[in-house]
C-alpha positions, 0 to 999 in steps of 0.5 A: 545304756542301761535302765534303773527304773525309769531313767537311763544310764551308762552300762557301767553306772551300776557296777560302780555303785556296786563297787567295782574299783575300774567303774568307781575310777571312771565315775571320778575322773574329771571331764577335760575342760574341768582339768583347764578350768582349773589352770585357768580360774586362777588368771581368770580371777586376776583379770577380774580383779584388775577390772574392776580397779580400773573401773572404778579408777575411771569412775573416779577419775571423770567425777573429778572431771565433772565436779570440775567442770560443773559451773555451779557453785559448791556448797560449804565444804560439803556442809548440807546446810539446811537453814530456818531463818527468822523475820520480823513479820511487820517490819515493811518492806524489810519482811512482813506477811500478807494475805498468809504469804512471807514477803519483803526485801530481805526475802527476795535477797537471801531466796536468790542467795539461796538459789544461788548457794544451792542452800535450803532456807526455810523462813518464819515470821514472827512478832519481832520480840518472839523472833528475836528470842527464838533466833538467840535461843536455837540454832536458827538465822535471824535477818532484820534489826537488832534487839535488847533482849540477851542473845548468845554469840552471833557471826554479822553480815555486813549492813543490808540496809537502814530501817529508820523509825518515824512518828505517826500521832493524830491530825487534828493535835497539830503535834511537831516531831522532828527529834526525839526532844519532840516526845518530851511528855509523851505516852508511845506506843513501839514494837515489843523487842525493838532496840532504842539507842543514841538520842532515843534511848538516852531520853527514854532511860531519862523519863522523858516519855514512856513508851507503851510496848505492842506486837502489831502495827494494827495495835498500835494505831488502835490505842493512838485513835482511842487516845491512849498514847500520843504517838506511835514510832513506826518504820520507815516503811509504814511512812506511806498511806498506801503501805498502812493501808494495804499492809497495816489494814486501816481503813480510809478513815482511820488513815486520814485521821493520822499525820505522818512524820516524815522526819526520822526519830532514829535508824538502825540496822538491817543485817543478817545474823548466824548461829556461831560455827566455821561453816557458817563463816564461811556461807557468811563470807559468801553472802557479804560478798554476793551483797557487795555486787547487788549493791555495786550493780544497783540491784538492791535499789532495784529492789527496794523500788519494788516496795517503796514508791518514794524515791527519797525514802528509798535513798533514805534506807539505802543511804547509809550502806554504801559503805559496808562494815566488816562482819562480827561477833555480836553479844550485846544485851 
């Protein structure tokens, strides 16, 4: 070994730097085993190669397996649905808010659909006339009754439930409402946005009464004890002291001034309706379905006892779904 400066190096290192051609060849002949990598790299890359492709056909092949196997529900045709349901926030025990909470059938139902469908709902209650516009003028789900403002085109659920509407007016008039003829004369107070048809709407358009139009319960109730209406059309829901007391806020004495009457005015109906697109036909034709079997089960009238501690008015909202009507484009003013 020779030394340049510091390091040490083979004797013939400096001849070749000097030039010498038999040093120069020695420093560029190649090690042996860089010969044979040279023959070998190129079957070496090969099996690399056919590797990785078996590798990745396995991966592929036990995914399918998987997704095979997976009981869970698929969602639509891989659609990331992502929906914002609207809701009237009075109408019990459809939807409504207490204490700052969403709550209500219809809640209940499309939050287990939901959880069933793997599908992320998000859900807003508003006066129902905002609801209403809102839902017709983004693309947005509204779940409740109809209303007579425009809307653009919209896919129908079949029909989840009835909500009648029934009359509340002061005790001490002795006033008898058992149809709509009854409101002859009458000044009432309704929900802004809420659709009157048959009978009720034939006799409003004729001026038989005229209907002064609030966004609260809590209003309306206020201008009948002030005597500034004669009679207030509630749903079916707030037929019950306990529900004007606990969802309404009125107090004992407000809601023994009142007389509640029992027999509907007028019934609508409860349906859930989606923006118009082919992947929501399709979560639409799921839901029907899903309806169909908490019907069939009895699971819906379990439900709806939750609410409503009248049996004769669960019967009454319910009575009038057992048979379901087909799903629908829906673009009525």
């Amino acid at each position: 070994m020779a030394r340049i400066g510091k390091v040490r190096a083979p004797v013939w290192l400096p001849l070749a730097l000097a030039g010498d051609a038999e040093m120069k060849n020695r420093v560029n002949r190649k090690p042996p085993f860089l010969s044979a990598w040279t023959v070998i790299l190129p079957d070496l890359r090969c099996m690399v190669f056919t590797g990785l492709v078996m590798l990745v056909s396995l991966a592929g092949a036990s995914g399918s397996l998987a997704k095979a196997a997976d009981p869970r529900p698929d969602p639509v045709n891989a659609y990331d649905l992502n929906l914002t349901i609207l809701a009237d926030q009075e109408a019990y025990p459809q939807s409504y808010q207490l204490d700052g909470h969403v709550r209500g059938v219809l809640y209940d139902l499309l939050q287990d659909f939901s959880k069933r469908q793997q599908i992320d709902m998000t859900f807003r209650y508003l006066p129902l006339k905002r609801a209403l516009e809102d839902s017709q003028n983004n693309p947005v789900g509204f779940i409740g009754i109809s209303g007579n403002t425009a809307s653009t085109p919209a896919i129908l659920s079949d029909v989840i439930s009835t909500t009648s509407l029934h009359a509340i007016t002061l005790d001490h008039r002795n006033l008898a409402i058992r149809r709509p003829a009854d409101l002859d004369g009458l000044q009432v107070s309704m929900a802004r946005g809420l659709q009157l048809h048959d009978q009720l709407a034939r006799f409003h358009d004729e001026g038989r009464f005229d209907v002064t139009y609030v966004n609260s319960i809590r209003q309306s109730i206020a201008l009948l004890l002030a005597g500034r209406v004669d009679a207030v059309l509630i749903y079916c829901g707030y037929a019950q002291k306990a529900s004007l007391k606990q969802i309404a806020g009125l107090t004992d004495d407000e809601i023994a001034a009142l007389s509640i009457h029992r027999t509907p005015l007028m019934k609508t109906l409860n349906r859930l309706a989606l923006p118009t697109s082919p992947a929501n036909a399709r979560l639409m034709h799921r839901f029907n379905s899903y309806l169909a079997k908490q019907r069939s089960s009895g699971a819906l009238a379990t439900l709806y006892a939750q609410y409503l501690v009248d049996e004769n008015t669960i019967e009454m909202v319910l009575g009038d779904t057992l048979t379901s009507s087909g799903t629908g484009i829906s673009n009525s003013k």
